[in-house]
C-alpha positions in Angstrom: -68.2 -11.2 3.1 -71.6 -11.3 1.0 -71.6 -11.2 -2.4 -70.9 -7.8 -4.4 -74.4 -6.1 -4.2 -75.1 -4.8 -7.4 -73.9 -8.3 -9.1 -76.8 -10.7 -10.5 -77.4 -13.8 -8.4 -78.2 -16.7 -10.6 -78.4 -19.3 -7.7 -78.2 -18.9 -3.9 -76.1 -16.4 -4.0 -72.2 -16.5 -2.3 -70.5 -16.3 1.3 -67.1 -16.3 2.2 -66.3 -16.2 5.7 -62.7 -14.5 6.5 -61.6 -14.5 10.4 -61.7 -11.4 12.1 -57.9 -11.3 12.7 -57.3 -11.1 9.1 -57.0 -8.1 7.1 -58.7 -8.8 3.5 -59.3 -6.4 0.4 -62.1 -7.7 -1.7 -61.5 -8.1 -5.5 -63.5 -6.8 -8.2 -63.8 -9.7 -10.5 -64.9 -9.0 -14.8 -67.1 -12.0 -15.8 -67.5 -11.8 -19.5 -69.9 -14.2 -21.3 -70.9 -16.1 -18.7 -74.5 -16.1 -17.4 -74.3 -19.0 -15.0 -71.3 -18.0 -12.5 -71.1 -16.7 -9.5 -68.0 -15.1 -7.8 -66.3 -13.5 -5.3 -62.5 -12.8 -5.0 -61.1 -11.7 -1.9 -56.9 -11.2 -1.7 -56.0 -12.0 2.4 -53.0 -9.5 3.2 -51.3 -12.4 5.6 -47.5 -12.2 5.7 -47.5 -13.5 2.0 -51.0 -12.5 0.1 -53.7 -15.2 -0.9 -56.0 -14.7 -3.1 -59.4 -16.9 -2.8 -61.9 -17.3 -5.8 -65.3 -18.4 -4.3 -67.3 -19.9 -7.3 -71.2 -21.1 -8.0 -72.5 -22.2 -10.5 -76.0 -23.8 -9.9 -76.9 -27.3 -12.2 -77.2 -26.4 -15.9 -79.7 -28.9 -18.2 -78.5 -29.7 -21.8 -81.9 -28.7 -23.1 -83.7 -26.3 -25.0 -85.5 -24.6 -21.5 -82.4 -24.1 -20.2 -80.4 -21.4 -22.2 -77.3 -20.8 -20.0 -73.6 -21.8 -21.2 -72.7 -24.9 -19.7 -69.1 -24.2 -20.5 -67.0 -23.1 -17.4 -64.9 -19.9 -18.6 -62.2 -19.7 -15.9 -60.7 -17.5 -18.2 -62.9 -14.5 -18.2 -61.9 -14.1 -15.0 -58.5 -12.6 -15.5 -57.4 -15.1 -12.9 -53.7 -14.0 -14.4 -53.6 -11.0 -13.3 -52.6 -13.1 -9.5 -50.6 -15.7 -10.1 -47.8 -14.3 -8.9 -49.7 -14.6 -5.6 -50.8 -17.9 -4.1 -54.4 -18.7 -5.5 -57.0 -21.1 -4.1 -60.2 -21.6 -6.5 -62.9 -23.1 -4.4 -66.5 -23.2 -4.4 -69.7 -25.4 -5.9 -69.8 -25.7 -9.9 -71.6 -29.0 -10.2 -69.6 -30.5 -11.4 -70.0 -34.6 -11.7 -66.9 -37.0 -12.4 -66.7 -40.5 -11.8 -63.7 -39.6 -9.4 -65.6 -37.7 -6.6 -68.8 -39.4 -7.2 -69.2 -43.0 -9.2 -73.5 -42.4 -8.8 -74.0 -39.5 -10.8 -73.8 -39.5 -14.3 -70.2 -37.5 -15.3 -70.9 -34.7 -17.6 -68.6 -32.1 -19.4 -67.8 -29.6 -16.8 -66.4 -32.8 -14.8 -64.4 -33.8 -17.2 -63.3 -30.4 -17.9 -62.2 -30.3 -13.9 -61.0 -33.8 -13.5 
C-alpha cells in the first residue's frame, strides 16, 4: 500500500506491504500540527483486527534553517479511537537513544520513546 496520494511527503515517502491473503481497509489518519510526520494506518480484518501505524519522520536539526517541530505528536493521531483493537506503531522517526544506539548522540525524541 503506497502512501495516501493527495497527502504531502516530507521525506521518502511510506510503504507498507500487506500479504495478498489478507483482507485490509486502509485508515484515514488527521495529522494536526505536525509538519514533519508521515503516516499510514491500515486496520488488517484477520480473525481479530490489527491495526498498523506506519510512521516517518525524516532527521529534524535544532536550528534556525530547519523550521519543523521536533516534538513527536502521537496524539494528533487519534490513535484512541483503536485501542480496543490490537495496535502495532512501527516505522522510522529518528529517533537516537543510548539504548538502541550508544554512537549517536541521544536527543529528545529518543528520550521521549525510550
Amino acid at each position: 500500500i503506497p502512501k495516501q496520494v493527495g497527502k504531502p511527503i516530507v521525506g521518502g515517502g511510506l510503504l507498507l506491504y500487506i500479504k495478498n491473503t489478507h483482507s485490509f481497509k486502509e485508515l484515514e489518519v488527521t495529522q494536526e500540527d505536525d509538519d514533519a510526520l508521515e503516516v499510514q494506518a491500515v486496520e488488517v480484518l484477520c480473525p481479530e483486527p490489527l491495526v498498523i501505524y506506519n510512521l516517518y519522520r525524516p532527521p529534524i536539526k535544532c536550528e534556525a534553517a530547519d523550521s519543523r517541530n521536533p516534538d513527536l505528536k502521537l496524539d494528533t493521531l487519534k490513535i484512541k479511537e483503536h485501542m480496543q483493537k490490537d495496535v502495532v506503531i512501527m516505522g522510522d522517526i529518528n529517533a537516537h537513544n543510548f539504548l538502541w544506539d550508544l554512537n549517536l548522540e541521544e536527543d529528545l525524541l529518543g528520550e521521549m520513546v525510550a
